[in-house]
N, C-alpha and C positions, 0 to 999 in steps of 0.2 A: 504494500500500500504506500502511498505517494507519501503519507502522513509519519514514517519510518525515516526519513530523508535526516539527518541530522541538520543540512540548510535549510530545512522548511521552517517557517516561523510559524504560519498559518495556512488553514484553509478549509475553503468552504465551497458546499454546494449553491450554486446558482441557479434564478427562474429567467429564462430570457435566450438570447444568444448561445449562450456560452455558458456549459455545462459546472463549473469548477474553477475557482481562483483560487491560484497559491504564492504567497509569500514566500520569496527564498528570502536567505541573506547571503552574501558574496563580498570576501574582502576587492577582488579582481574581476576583469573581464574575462578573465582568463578560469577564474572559479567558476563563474555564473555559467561560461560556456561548455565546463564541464559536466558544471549539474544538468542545464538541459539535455545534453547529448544522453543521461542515462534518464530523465525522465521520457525524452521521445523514444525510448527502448522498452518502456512498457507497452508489452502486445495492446492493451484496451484504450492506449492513447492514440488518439487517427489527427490530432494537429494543434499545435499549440501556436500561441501568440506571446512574444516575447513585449512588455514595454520595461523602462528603466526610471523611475520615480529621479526627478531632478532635483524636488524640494518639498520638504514636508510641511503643513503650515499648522498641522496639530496631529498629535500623536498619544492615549492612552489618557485624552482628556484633558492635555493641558497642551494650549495653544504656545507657538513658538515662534510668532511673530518679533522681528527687530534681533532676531539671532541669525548668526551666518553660518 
């Protein structure tokens, strides 16, 4: 299960598009690129969509505005 990943932070079942959002964590592009490579290796996965979060403006409830 996806949920076994020691990169996963999160994730969850979706109503809509798109089955399943997961949270990795990745110090590199070079990690991130490795996690995906073994999650598109699970036979029941048929396509994922990579995006890369640039900036967070709250996170776990407490907003973080005016930080860099």
């Amino acid at each position: 299960m996806i949920t076994q990943y020691s990169n996963v932070s999160e994730a969850a079942i979706l109503y809509g598009e798109y089955d399943v959002i997961v949270v990795l964590k990745a110090s590199t592009l070079q990690q991130l690129d490795f996690i995906i490579d073994k999650i598109r290796m699970i036979p029941s996965i048929t396509f994922t969509s990579t995006v890369i979060v640039g900036k967070k403006y709250k996170e776990n409830g407490a907003i973080s505005i005016g930080k860099s």
